[in-house]
C-alpha positions, 0 to 999 in steps of 0.5 A: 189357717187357710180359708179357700173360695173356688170359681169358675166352674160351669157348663162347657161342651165336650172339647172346651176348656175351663179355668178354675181358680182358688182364692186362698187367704191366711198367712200359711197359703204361700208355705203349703202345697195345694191341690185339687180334687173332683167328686162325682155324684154317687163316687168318691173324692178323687185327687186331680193335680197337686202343686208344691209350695213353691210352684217347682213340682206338680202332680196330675193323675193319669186321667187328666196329665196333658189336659189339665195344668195347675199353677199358682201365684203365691203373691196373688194367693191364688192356685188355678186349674186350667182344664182343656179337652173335656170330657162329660167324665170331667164332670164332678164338683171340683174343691180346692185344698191345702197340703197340712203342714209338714207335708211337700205333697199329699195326694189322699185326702188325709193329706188335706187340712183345709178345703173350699166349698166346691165349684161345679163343673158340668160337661155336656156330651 
């Protein structure tokens, strides 16, 4: 079992940054893949950057490669998103997630077995 509480969003101009955080607590936290997803009102979850296990490998969709970088420390139990550059089309609810079990990387949301409840993230034109 994972639980897992975001932070950090807010609003930001058009050009700034952000640092979303993911405090993950359960035994399971340091052996699974993470990643993070964006829902805009009106659309569905989308997959932003995923990161493995271990921390080797990371995955970005196109949209955010270059602005965005997922990290994580697995003896703090915390995986970050730092965004930069932002756009208003950034803007989106922003969830943290755990890879299930079995799986290195997933990057649909049936990949997912445990998500937090969401930090808004709001850029201003």
């Amino acid at each position: 079992q994972v639980h897992l509480v975001e932070s950090g969003g807010g609003l930001v101009q058009a050009g700034g940054s952000l640092r979303l955080t993911c405090a993950a607590s359960g035994r399971t936290f340091s052996s699974r893949g993470m990643g993070w997803f964006r829902q805009a009102p009106g659309k569905e979850r989308e997959f932003v950057a995923g990161i493995t296990s271990s921390g080797a490998n990371t995955y970005y969709t196109d949209s955010v490669k270059g602005r965005f970088t997922i990290s994580r420390d697995n003896a703090e139990n915390s995986v970050h998103l730092q965004m930069g550059s932002l756009k208003p089309e950034d803007t989106a609810t922003y969830y943290c997630a755990a890879v299930r079990e079995g799986l290195v990387m997933a990057v649909t949301t049936p990949g997912y077995d445990h998500w937090g409840q969401g930090t808004l993230v709001t850029v201003s034109s």
